[in-house]
C-alpha positions in Angstrom: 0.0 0.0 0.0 2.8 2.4 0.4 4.0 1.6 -3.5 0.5 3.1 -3.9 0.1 6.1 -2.1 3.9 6.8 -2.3 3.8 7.3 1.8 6.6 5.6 4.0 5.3 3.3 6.2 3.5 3.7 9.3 6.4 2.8 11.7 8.7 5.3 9.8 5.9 7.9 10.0 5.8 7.4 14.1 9.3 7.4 14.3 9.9 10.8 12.4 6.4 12.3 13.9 6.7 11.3 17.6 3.9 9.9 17.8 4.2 7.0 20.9 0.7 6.0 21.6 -0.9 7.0 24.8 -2.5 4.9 26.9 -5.0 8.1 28.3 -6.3 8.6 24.6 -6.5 5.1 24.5 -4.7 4.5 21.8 -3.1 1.1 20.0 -2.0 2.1 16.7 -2.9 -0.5 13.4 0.3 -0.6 11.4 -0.3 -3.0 8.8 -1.6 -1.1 5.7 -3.1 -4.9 4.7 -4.8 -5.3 8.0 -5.9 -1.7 7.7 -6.8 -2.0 4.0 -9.1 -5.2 4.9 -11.2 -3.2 7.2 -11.7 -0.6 4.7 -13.2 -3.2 2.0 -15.3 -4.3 4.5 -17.1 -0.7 4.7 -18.4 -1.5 0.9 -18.0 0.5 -1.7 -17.0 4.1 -1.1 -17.0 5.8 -4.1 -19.4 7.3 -3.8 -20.1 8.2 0.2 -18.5 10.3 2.5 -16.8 8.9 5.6 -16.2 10.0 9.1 -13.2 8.2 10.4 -12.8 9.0 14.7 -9.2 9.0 15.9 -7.1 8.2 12.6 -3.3 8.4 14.8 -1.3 8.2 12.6 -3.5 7.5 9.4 -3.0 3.4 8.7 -7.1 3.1 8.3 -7.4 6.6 6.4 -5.0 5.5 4.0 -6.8 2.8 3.2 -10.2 4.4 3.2 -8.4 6.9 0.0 -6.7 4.2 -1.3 -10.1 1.8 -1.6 -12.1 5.2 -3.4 -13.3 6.9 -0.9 -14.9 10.0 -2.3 -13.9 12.0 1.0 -12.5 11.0 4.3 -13.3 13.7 7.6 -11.2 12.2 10.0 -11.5 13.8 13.9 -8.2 13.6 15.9 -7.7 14.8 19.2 -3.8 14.2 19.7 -2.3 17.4 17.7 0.9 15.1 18.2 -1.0 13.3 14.6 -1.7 16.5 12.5 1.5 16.4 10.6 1.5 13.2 9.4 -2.1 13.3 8.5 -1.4 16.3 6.7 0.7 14.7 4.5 -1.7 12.1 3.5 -4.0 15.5 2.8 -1.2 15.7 0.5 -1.1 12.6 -1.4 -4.8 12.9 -1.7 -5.5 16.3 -2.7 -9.1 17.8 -2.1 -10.6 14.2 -0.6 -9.5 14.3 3.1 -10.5 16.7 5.6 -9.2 16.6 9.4 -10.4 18.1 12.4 -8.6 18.5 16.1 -11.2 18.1 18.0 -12.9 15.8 20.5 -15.3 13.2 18.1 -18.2 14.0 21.9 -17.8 17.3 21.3 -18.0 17.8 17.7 -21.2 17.7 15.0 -19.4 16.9 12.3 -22.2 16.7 9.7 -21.9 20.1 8.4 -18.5 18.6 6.9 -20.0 16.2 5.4 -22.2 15.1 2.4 -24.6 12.3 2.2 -24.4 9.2 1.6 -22.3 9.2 4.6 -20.3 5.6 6.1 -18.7 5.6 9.6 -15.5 3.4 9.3 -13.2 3.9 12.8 -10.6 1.7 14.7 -11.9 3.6 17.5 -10.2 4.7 20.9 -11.2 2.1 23.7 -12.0 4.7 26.1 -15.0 6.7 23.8 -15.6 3.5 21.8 -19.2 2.3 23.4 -20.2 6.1 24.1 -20.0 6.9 20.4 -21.5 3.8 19.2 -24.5 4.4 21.5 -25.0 8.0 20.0 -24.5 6.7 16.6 -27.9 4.2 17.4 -29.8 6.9 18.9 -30.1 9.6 16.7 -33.3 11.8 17.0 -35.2 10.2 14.1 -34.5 6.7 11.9 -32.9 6.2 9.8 -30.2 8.2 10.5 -27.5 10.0 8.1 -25.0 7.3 8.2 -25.6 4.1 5.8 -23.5 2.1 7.9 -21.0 1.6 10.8 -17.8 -0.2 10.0 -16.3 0.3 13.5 -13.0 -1.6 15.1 -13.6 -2.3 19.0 -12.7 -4.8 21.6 -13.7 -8.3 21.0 -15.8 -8.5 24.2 -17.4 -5.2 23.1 -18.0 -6.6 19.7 -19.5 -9.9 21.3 -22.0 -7.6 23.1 -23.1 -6.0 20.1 -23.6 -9.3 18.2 -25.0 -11.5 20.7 -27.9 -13.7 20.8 -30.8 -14.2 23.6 -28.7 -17.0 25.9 -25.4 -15.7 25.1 -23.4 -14.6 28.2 -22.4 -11.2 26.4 -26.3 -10.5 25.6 -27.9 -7.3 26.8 -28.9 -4.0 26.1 -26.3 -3.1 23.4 -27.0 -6.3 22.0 -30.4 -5.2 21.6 -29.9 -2.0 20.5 -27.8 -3.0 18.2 -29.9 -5.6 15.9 -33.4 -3.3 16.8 -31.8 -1.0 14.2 -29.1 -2.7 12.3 -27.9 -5.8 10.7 -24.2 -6.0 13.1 -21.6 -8.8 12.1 -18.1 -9.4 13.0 -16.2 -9.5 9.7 -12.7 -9.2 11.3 -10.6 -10.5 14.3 -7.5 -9.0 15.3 -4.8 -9.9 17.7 -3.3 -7.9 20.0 0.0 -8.4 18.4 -1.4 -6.5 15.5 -1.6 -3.2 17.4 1.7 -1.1 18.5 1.5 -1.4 22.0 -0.2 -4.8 21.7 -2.8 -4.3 24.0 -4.1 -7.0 26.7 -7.4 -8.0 24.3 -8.2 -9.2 20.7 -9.8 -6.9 18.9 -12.8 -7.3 16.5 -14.5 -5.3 13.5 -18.3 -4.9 13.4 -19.9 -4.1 10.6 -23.9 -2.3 11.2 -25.7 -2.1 8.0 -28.7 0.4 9.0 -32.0 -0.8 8.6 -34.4 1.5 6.9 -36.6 1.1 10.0 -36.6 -0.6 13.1 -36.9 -4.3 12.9 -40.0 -4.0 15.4 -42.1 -0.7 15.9 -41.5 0.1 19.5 -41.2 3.7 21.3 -37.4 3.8 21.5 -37.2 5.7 24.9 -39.6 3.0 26.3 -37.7 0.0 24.9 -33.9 1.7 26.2 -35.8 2.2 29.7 -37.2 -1.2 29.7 -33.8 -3.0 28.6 -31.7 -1.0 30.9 -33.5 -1.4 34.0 -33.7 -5.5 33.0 -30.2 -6.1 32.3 -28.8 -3.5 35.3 -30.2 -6.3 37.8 -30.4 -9.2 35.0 -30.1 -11.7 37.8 -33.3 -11.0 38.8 -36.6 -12.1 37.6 -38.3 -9.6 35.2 -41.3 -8.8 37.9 -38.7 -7.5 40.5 -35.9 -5.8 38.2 -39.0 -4.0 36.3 -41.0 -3.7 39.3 -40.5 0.2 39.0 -40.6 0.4 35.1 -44.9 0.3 34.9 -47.6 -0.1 37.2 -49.0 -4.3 37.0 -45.8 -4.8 35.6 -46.2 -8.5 35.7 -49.6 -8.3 34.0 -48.2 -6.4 30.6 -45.7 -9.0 31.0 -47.9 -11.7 30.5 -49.8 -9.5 27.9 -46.4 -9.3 25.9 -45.9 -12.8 25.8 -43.3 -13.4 28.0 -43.3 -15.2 31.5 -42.7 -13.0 35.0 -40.2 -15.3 36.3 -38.0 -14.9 33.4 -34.5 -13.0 33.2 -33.8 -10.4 30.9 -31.2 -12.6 29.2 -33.8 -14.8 27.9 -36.0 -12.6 26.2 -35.7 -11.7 22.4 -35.7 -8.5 20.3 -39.1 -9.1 19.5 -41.0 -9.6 22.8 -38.9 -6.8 24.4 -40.8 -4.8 21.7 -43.6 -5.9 22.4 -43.5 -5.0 25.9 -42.6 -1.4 25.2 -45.5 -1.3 23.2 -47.9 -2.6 25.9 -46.3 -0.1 29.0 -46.2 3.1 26.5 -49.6 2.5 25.3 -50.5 2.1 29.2 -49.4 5.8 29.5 -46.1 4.3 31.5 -44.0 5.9 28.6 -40.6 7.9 28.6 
């Protein structure tokens, strides 16, 4: 990939830059342009979409995002320490990448952007759920991003890909597949990363639905799933005893039995439920 952008490689760009990762921003750097290449065809086909990459570091996955077609990379970097070597990608792409110093929870960054807009990101593990989280509750669905293409840790990506049953399951889980199709398309391992962190690492890739899978009041639903899965060793009558009033009989009305645990209960009947307690004027 350097041949092809005519960029040293990403070691050499640390080196000369100063760029040590810091454990604070939490950062782990992805040096191999093939690795970072990968998760960049995994976004799709770019040439056509704008796409918001959060904390490039030194620029391994926004090299690859230009070098797969993307039609314009806005890539949000908080460590200033980074803005002279993404400069000189700027450079070798003229006019198709933008970068802003700035923190990606305290920026809007749509008014840099043009739609159809892709979110690709190997992002920092200390904002990584946060933004995600903001990304799946935008005011009104579907949102301005077509997908998510987004690099966490495995465990995190388990969480957002996990079944009814599953150990990881909850409320990001559900979240997650309400309003997208999530998959893991790529597992990393910590070797891959200068410093190697303690974890393996995993893509998902969140293809947006054009609505949600079930029609539910998504206040109701987040208030419902949180309060289940904050006490999810609990029965559902005691860990929802404050959610509704009868709690146990819009349980039954929704399908789904009183002495069950949140970790048992799929996408669909937690739906359900939000339906019954908003229409029950128990909403948001």
């Amino acid at each position: 990939m350097a041949a092809l952008d005519g960029l040293p490689p990403l070691r050499e760009v640390i080196a000369t830059h100063g760029i040590a990762a810091k454990k604070a921003l939490g950062q782990n750097f992805l040096l191999d342009l093939n690795l970072t290449a990968r998760i960049a065809r995994a976004a799709g086909d770019l040439s056509k979409c704008d796409v918001l990459e959060v904390g490039p570091g030194p620029g391994g996955l926004t090299r690859g995002l230009l070098a797969e077609g993307a039609r314009k990379v806005l890539a949000i970097e908080k460590d200033a320490r980074c803005l002279p070597a993404l400069a000189e990608i700027a450079d070798a792409y003229p006019g198709r990448l933008e970068v802003l110093n700035a923190d990606a929870l305290a920026v809007d960054p749509l008014a840099h952007l043009t739609p159809p807009i892709r979110i690709v990101a190997n992002l920092p593990y200390n904002v990584g759920t946060e933004l995600l989280v903001r990304w799946l509750t935008p005011p009104a669905w579907p949102p301005v991003w077509q997908s998510l293409t987004l690099m966490f840790q495995k465990e995190v990506a388990e969480r957002i890909t996990a079944q009814p049953g599953d150990k990881a399951y909850g409320r990001l889980a559900i979240l997650a597949r309400w309003l997208t199709d999530p998959r893991i398309v790529l597992t990393l391992p910590p070797e891959a990363f200068t410093p190697p962190p303690k974890i393996h690492s995993a893509v998902v890739h969140m293809t947006a639905l054009p609505e949600p899978r079930y029609p539910a009041d998504g206040k109701v639903l987040n208030r419902l799933v949180a309060a289940g899965f904050n006490q999810r060793r609990k029965m559902l009558r005691a860990s929802l005893k404050g959610s509704a009033p009868d709690i146990e009989a819009k349980l039954e009305a929704a399908g789904i039995k009183p002495t069950a645990r949140a970790e048992e209960i799929g996408l669909e009947s937690w739906c359900r439920l939000a339906r019954i307690v908003a229409a029950s004027g128990s909403g948001a």
